[in-house]
C-alpha positions as CSV (number, residue, x, y, z in Angstrom):
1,X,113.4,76.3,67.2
2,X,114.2,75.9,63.2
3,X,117.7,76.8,64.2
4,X,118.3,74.7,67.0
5,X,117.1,71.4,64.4
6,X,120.8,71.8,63.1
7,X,122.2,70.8,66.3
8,X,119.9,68.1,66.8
9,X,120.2,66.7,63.0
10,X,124.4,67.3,64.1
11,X,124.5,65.1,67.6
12,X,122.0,62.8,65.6
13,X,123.9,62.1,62.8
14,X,126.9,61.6,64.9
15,X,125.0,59.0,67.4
16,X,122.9,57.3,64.7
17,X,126.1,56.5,63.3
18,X,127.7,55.1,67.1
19,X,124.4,53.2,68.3
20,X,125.0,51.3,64.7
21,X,128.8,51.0,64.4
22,X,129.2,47.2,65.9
23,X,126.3,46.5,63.4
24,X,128.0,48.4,60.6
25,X,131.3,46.3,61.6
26,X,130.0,43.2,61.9
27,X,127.6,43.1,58.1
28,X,130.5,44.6,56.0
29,X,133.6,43.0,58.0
30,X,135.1,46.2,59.0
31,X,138.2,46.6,61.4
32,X,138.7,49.1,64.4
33,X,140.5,51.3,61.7
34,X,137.7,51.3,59.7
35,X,136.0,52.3,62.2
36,X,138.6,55.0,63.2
37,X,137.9,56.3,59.5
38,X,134.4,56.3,59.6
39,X,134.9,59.0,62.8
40,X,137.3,61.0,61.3
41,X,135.3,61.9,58.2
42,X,131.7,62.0,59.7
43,X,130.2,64.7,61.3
44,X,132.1,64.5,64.7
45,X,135.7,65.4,62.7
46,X,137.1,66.2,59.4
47,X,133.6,66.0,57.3
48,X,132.2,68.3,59.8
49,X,135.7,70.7,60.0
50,X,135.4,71.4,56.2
51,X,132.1,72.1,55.7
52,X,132.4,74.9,58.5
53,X,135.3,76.5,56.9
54,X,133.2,76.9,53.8
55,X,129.6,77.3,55.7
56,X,131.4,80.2,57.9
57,X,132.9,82.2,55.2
58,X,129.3,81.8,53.0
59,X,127.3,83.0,55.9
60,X,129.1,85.7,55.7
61,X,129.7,87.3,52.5
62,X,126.1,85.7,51.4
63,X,124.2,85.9,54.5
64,X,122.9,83.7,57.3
65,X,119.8,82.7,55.5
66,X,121.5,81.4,52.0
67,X,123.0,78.5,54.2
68,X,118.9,77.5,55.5
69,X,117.6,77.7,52.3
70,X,120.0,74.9,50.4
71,X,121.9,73.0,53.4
72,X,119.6,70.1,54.6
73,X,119.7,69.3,51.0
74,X,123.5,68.4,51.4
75,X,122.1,66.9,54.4
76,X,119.3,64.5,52.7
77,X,121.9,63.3,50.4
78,X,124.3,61.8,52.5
79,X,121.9,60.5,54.7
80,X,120.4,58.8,51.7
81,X,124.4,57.4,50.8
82,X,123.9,55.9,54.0
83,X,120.8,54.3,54.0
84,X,121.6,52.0,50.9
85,X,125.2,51.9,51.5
86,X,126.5,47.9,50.9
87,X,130.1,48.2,51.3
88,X,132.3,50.5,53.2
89,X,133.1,53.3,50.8
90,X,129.8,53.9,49.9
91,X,129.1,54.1,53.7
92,X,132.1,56.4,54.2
93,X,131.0,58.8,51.7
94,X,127.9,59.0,53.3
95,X,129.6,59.8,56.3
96,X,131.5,62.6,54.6
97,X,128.7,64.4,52.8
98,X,126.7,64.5,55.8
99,X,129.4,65.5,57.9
100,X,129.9,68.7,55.8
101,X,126.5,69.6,55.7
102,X,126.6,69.7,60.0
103,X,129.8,71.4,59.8
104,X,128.2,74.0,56.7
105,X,125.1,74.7,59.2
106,X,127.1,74.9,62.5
107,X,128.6,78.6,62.8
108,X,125.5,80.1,60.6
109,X,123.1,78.6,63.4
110,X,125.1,79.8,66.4
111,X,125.7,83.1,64.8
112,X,121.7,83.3,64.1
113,X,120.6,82.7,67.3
114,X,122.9,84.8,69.3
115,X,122.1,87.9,66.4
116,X,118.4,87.4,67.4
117,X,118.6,87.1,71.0
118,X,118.7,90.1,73.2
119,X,121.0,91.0,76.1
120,X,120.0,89.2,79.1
121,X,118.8,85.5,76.9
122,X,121.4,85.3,74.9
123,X,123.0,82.1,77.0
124,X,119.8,81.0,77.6
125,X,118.8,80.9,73.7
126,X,122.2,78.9,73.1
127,X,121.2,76.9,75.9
128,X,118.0,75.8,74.3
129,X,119.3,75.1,71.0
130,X,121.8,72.5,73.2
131,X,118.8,70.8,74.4
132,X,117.7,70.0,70.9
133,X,121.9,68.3,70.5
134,X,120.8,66.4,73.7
135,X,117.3,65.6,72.5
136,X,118.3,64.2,69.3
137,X,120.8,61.7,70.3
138,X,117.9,60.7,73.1
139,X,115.6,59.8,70.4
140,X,118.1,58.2,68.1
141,X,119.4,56.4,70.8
142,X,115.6,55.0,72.1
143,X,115.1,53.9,68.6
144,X,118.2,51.8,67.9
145,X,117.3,50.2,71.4
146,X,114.1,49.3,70.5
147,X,114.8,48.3,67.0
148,X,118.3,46.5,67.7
149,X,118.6,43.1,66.6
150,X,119.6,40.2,69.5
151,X,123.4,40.0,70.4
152,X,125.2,37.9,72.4
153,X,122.8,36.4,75.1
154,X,120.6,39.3,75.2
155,X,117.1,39.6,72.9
156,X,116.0,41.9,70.2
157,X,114.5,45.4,70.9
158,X,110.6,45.8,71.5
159,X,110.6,47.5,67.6
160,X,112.7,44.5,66.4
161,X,110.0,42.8,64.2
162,X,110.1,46.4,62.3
163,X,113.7,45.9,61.5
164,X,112.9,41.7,60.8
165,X,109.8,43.2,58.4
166,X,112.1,45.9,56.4
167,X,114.7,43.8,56.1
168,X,112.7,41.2,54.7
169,X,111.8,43.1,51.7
170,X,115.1,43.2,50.6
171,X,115.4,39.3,51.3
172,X,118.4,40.3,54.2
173,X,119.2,37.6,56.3
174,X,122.0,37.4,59.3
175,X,124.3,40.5,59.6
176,X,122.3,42.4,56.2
177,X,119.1,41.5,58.1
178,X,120.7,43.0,61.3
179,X,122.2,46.6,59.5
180,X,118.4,47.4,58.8
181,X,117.9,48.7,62.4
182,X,120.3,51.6,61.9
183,X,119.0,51.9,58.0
184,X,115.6,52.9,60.0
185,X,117.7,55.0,62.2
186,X,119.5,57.1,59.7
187,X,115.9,56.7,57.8
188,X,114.5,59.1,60.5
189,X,117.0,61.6,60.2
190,X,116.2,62.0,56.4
191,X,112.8,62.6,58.1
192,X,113.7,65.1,60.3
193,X,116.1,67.2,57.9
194,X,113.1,67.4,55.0
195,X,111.5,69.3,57.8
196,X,114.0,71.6,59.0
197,X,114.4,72.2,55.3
198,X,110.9,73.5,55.2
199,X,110.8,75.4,58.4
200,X,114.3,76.8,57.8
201,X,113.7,78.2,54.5
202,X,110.9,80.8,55.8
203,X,113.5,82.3,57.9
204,X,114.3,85.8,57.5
205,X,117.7,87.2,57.4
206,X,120.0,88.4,60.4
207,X,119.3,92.1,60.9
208,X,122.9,92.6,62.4
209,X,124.3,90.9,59.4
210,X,122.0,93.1,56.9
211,X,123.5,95.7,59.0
212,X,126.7,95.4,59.0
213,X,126.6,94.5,55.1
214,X,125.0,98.0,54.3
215,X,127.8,99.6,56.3
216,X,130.4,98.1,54.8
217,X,129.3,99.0,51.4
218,X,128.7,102.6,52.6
219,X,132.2,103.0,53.4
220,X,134.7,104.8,51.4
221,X,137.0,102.2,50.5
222,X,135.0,98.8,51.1
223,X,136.5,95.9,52.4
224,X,135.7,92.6,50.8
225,X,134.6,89.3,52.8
226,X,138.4,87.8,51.8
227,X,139.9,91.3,53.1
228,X,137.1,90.6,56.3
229,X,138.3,87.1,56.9
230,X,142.0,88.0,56.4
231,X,142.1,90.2,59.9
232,X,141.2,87.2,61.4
233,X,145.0,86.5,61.3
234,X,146.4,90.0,61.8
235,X,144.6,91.6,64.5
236,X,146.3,90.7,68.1
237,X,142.8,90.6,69.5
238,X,141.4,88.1,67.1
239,X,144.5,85.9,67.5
240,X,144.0,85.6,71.0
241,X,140.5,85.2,71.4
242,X,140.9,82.2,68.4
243,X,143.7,80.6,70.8
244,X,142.1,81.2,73.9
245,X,138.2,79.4,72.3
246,X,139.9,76.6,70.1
247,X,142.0,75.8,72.8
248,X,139.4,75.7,75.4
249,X,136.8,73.8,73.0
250,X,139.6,71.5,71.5
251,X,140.5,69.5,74.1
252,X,137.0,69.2,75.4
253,X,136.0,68.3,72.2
254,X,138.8,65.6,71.5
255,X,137.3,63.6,74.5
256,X,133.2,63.8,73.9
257,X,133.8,63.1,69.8
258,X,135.5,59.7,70.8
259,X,132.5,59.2,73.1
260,X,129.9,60.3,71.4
261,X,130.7,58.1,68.2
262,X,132.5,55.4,70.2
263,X,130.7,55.2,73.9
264,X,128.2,52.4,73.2
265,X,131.0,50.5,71.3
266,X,133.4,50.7,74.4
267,X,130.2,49.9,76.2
268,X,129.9,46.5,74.2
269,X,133.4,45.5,73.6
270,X,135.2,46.9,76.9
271,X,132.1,47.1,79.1
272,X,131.0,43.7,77.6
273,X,127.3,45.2,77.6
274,X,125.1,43.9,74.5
275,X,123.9,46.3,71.7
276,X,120.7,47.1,73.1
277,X,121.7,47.6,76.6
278,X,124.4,49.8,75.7
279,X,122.2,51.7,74.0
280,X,119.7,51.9,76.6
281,X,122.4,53.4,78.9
282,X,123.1,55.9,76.9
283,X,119.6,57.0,76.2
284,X,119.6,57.0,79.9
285,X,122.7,59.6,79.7
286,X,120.7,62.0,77.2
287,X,117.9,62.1,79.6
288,X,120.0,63.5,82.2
289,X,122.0,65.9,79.3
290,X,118.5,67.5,78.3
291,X,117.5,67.8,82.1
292,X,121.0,69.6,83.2
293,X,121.0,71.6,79.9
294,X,117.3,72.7,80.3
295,X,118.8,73.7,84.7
296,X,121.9,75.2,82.5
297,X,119.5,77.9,80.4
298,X,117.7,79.2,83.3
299,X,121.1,80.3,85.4
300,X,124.0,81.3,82.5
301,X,122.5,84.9,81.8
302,X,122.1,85.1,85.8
303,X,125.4,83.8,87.5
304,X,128.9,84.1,87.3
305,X,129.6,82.2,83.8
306,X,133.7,81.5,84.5
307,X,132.6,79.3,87.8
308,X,129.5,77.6,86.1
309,X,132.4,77.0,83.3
310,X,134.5,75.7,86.2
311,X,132.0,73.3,87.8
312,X,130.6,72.1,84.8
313,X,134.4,70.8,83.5
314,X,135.1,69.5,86.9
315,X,131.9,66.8,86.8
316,X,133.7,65.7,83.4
317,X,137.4,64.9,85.1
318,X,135.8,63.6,88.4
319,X,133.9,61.3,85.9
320,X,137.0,60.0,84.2
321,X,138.5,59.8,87.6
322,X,136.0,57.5,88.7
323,X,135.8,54.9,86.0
324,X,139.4,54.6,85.7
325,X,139.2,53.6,89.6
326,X,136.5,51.6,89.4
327,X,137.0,50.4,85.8
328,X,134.9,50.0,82.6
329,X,134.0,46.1,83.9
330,X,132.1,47.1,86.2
331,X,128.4,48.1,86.5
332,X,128.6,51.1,89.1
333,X,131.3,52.3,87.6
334,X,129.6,53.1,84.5
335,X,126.5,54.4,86.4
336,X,128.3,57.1,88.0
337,X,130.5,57.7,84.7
338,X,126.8,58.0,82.9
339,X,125.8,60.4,85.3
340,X,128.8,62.4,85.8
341,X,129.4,62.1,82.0
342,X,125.6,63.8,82.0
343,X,125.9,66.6,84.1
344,X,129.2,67.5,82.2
345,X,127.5,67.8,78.6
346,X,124.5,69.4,80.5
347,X,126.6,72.3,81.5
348,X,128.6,72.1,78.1
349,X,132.1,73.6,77.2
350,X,130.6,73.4,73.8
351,X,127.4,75.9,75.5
352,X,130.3,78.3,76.6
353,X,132.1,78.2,73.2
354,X,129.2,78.8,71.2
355,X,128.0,81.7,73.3
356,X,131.4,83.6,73.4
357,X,132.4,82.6,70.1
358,X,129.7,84.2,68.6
359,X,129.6,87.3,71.1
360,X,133.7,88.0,70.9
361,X,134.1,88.8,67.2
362,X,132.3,91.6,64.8
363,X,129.0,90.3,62.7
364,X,131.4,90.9,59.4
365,X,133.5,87.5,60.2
366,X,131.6,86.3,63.1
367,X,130.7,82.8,61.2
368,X,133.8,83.0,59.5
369,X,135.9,82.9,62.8
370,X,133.6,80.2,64.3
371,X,134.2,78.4,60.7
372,X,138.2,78.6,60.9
373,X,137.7,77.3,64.8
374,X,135.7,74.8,64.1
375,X,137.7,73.1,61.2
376,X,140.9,73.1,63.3
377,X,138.5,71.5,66.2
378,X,136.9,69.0,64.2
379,X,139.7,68.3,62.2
380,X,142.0,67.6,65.1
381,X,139.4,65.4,66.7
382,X,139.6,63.5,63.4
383,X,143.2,62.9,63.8
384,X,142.8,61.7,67.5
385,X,140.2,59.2,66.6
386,X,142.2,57.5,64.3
387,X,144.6,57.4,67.4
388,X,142.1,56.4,69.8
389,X,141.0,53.4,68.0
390,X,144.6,52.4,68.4
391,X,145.5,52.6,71.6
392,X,141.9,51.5,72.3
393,X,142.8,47.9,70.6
394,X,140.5,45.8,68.8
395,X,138.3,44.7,72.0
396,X,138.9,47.4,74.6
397,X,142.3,46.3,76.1
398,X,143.9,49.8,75.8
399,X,141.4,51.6,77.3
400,X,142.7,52.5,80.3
401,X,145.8,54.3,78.7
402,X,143.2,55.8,76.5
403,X,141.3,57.3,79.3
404,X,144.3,58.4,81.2
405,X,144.7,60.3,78.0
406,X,141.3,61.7,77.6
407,X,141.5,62.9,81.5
408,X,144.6,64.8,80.9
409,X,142.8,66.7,78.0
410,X,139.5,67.6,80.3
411,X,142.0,69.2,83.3
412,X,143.4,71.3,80.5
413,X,140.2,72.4,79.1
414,X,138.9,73.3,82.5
415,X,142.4,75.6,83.0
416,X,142.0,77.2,79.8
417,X,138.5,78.0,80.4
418,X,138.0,79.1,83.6
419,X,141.0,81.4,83.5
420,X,140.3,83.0,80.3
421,X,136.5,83.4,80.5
422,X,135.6,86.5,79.4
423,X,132.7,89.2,81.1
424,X,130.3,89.4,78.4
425,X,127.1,88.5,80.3
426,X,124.7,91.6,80.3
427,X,126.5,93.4,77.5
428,X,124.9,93.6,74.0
429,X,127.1,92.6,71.1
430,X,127.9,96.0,69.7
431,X,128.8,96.7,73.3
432,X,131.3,94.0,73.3
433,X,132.5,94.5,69.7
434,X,133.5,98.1,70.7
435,X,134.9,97.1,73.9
436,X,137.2,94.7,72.4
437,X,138.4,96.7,69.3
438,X,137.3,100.1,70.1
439,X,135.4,102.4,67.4
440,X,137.3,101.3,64.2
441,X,136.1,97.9,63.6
C-alpha cells in the first residue's frame, strides 16, 4: 500500500494538472501550444521519461529503498512550484520537477512490488497498486468538481466558496480568483506525498535485490551496474523483450497520455461541456476504472493473461470506434466512450506491462530496463502531444483526424500484445529469469 501511493501521486499529478488546464489557460493567457508544452514536460511525457532513466539505473546499483527514502521530496517541491506559480514558466517548471519525481519512483515501485509478491499474486499485487492510479485521479477529479469555479452557463462546484475564501486572502479576483480551485487541488497532493514520504521511508529493502547484489560481489570478476545495464543492449533476449514491451505499451500509451491530461479539455472545448461537468464525467470514468481494475486483480493470476490482454485492448478501439461514429457533440456518444474508455484502463495495457516488465528481466537491471522503457515511452508520448494539440486545433475542430489517429495506435497495441504475450503466470521470477537466459545470467 506505501508502494502503490506512487502510482496514485503519478495519475494524480497528471489529472490535477487536466481537470485545471482551461483554468491554467484562461488566468495566464496560454495557447494550445502552451498547453502541448505543459504535457510534454509533466509527468505524463518527457518530465516523467527522464526521471525513470535515472530512478531505474539508482534502484539498481543503490537499491530499491534509497529511491523511498528521498523521492516524494522531489515530489513536494514541484508540487509546491505549482501551487504559487504566476506565470507560465514557473508553472512549467513545476510540471517538470514533478514529472521526474513520478518517472524516478515508477520502475523502483513496480520492481518492489512484483520482488515481494509470491508466485500465484503477483498480477494481482500489480493490479492493486492500479487501483490506487484509478483512485487518485477519482479523488482529484471529485475535488476540482466541487471546487470549480462557474463557466459558461453552468454554476460553481458545491466546495466553491472554499476556492472564493482562499482566493480571497490573496485579494484574487476573476481568472486569479478562478486558478485557486486547482491551487487546492495540487495543494492535496503536497498532502498526500508528505505521507507517502513517511510510510515509504520505513520500508525495508528488496530481498531479491539484496540478493542478487551479494552475488554479484561474490563473483570472481564482478560486473558493475554500468557493465549490468550495458547488456541491456547486447543480449538478443533483452533486445527483444525491450521491443516487444515498449512497443506494446507505447502506442497504448500515446493515446491515454493525451487523454488523461487533455480529456476534460476536449470535453469542454470539443464536447462543449462546462468545467465542472466535464469533470464530473470523468470522475464518473474513474469509478468505473477502480471497479474493472479491482474485477481485473481477482482473474489475471487465474486465466489466460494473452486473451484478457486481448479483450481488454479491444473495449479501447470499440470505444474510439464509437465516438468517432457518433461524434464528440453528442451526449451518448461520450457515455459509451466513458464507459468503454473505463473498462479499457480497468483491464490496463499499462497492468500487463508492469507485470511482465518486471517478471521478464534479472533483478540486476530489472528497474533499469523498465527505466530505459519508460523514457522512450514517456518521452515519445511527449513528442505526440505537442502533435496532438495541433491537429486538435485551438477549439476541437481537428479532432476527428486526431482520433482516427489515436484508433490506429490502439489496433496496433492490441496486435503487438496479444501475439507476443508471454507464459509467465504460475512461474516464480528466478524460474523465469533461468528460462529466458538459462544458468549464466
Amino acid at each position: 500500500m506505501a508502494v502503490s501511493l506512487t502510482n496514485y501521486l503519478d495519475a494524480g499529478a497528471i489529472v490535477a494538472g487536466a481537470s485545471g488546464l482551461t483554468l491554467w489557460q484562461q488566468y495566464l493567457g496560454l495557447s494550445e501550444g502552451h498547453l502541448g508544452w505543459l504535457n510534454a514536460i509533466s509527468a505524463n511525457c518527457l518530465g516523467a521519461a527522464i526521471g525513470a532513466i535515472i530512478g531505474g539505473f539508482l534502484a539498481d546499483k543503490y537499491g530499491r529503498k534509497m529511491i523511498y527514502t528521498y523521492n516524494m521530496l522531489i515530489y513536494m517541491l514541484g508540487v509546491a512550484l505549482i501551487m504559487v506559480a504566476m506565470n507560465f514558466p514557473m508553472l512549467l517548471l513545476g510540471f517538470l520537477v514533478t514529472g521526474i519525481s513520478v518517472g524516478v519512483g515508477v520502475p523502483a515501485s513496480w520492481t518492489y512490488i512484483s520482488e515481494n509478491s509470491e508466485v500465484g499474486n503477483r498480477g494481482r499485487n500489480i493490479a492493486i497498486s492500479q487501483m490506487a492510479w484509478g483512485i487518485g485521479p477519482l479523488i482529484i477529479l471529485v475535488l476540482g468538481t466541487l471546487l470549480a469555479p462557474p463557466t459558461g452557463d453552468a454554476t460553481g462546484g458545491l466546495l466553491y466558496s472554499l476556492t472564493e475564501l482562499v482566493g480571497g486572502w490573496f485579494g484574487a479576483e476573476g481568472s486569479a480568483l478562478h486558478i485557486f480551485s486547482s491551487r487546492i487541488v495540487f495543494a492535496s497532493l503536497f498532502v498526500v506525498a508528505f505521507v507517502a514520504w513517511k510510510l515509504q521511508r520505513r520500508l525495508d529493502e528488496s530481498a531479491e535485490w539484496k540478493a542478487a547484489k551479494a552475488e554479484a560481489e561474490k563473483a570472481p570478476k564482478a560486473s558493475s551496474v554500468f557493465a549490468s545495464f550495458g547488456k541491456l543492449f547486447t543480449n538478443k533476449t533483452n533486445v527483444r523483450t525491450m521491443l516487444f514491451l515498449a512497443g506494446m505499451y507505447l502506442t497504448w500509451n500515446l493515446v491515454c497520455s493525451v487523454m488523461g491530461f487533455f480529456q476534460p479539455h476536449i470535453y469542454e472545448t470539443a464536447g462543449g461541456l462546462s468545467n465542472e461537468y466535464a469533470n464530473m464525467l470523468a470522475a464518473g470514468q474513474w469509478v468505473g476504472i477502480i471497479l474493472v481494475t479491482f474485477i481485473f486483480s481477482l482473474i489475471v493470476d487465474k486465466v489466460n493473461q494473452r486473451w484478457l490482454y486481448a479483450v481488454g485492448v479491444s473495449f479501447g478501439v470499440l470505444a474510439w470506434i464509437i465516438v468517432l461514429f457518433l461524434g464528440i457533440n453528442s451526449l451518448s456518444g461520450l457515455l459509451f466512450f466513458t464507459l468503454l474508455w473505463a473498462c479499457q484502463a480497468g483491464v490496463s495495457v499499462q497492468s500487463f506491462y508492469a507485470l511482465w516488465a518486471s517478471e521478464l528481466f534479472p533483478a540486476k537491471y530489472r528497474a533499469a530496463a523498465q527505466g530505459v522503457m519508460f523514457f522512450i515511452v514517456r518521452g515519445l508520448s511527449a513528442v505526440w502531444g505537442l502533435v496532438f494539440v495541433y491537429i486538435y486545433g485551438e477549439n476541437g475542430q481537428g479532432f476527428t483526424v486526431a482520433a482516427s489517429i489515436m484508433l490506429a495506435f490502439f489496433v496496433i497495441s492490441l496486435l503487438i500484445g496479444t501475439i507476443g504475450a508471454p507464459v509467465t503466470r504460475g512461474k516464480s521470477l528466478e524460474q523465469i529469469t533461468r528460462e529466458r537466459y538459462g544458468e549464466d545470467f
